[in-house]
N, C-alpha and C positions, 0 to 999 in steps of 0.2 A: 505523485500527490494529486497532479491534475485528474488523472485518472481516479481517484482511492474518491475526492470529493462526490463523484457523482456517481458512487457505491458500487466502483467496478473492479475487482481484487486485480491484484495486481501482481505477477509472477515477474521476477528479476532476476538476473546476474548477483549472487549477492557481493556487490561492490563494499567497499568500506564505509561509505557516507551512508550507503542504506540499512547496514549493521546497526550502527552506530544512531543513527535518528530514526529509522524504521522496522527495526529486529521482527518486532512481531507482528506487526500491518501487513508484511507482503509476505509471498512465499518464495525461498530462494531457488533457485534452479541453478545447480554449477553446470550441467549438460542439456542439450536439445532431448534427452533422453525423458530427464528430468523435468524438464520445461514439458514435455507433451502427459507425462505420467501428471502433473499437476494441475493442466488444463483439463485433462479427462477427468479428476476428481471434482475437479469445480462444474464440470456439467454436467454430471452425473450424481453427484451428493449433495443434494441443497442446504443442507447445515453446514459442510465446507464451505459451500459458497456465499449462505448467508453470513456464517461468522465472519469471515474475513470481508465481505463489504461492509456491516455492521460498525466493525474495527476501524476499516480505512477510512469509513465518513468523518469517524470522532477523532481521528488521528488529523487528518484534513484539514479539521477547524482548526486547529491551529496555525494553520498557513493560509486563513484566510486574511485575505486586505486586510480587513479593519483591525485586526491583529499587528500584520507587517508592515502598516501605517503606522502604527502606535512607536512602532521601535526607529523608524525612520526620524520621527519628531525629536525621541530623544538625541540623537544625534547632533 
């Protein structure tokens, strides 16, 4: 998410947490195979690349502070 806010896509492991709250922000990579074929599309296809940092900034806000502040208070 650190990453995604400052429009930089983001290839992962696709873990369960990121399924789950990130499905379509990031690109999942179950192999090194996978993870390299994904990073060559994003450097090579700039609408890959745009979309997916486009995605990750607007995903992003929502874990900004002043957001995760807001939830803290209610507590």
């Amino acid at each position: 998410v650190n990453a995604m806010s400052f429009g930089v896509p983001t290839v992962a492991y696709p873990e369960k947490n990121f399924i789950i709250e990130l499905k379509r922000y990031f690109i999942p990579a179950g192999s090194i195979e996978d993870m390299i074929q994904s990073v060559k599309k994003l450097k090579y296809m700039k609408e890959f690349y745009d979309e997916y940092a486009e995605a990750g900034i607007k995903k992003a806000e929502e874990y900004h502070i002043d957001n995760i502040s807001k939830l803290y208070l209610k507590l």
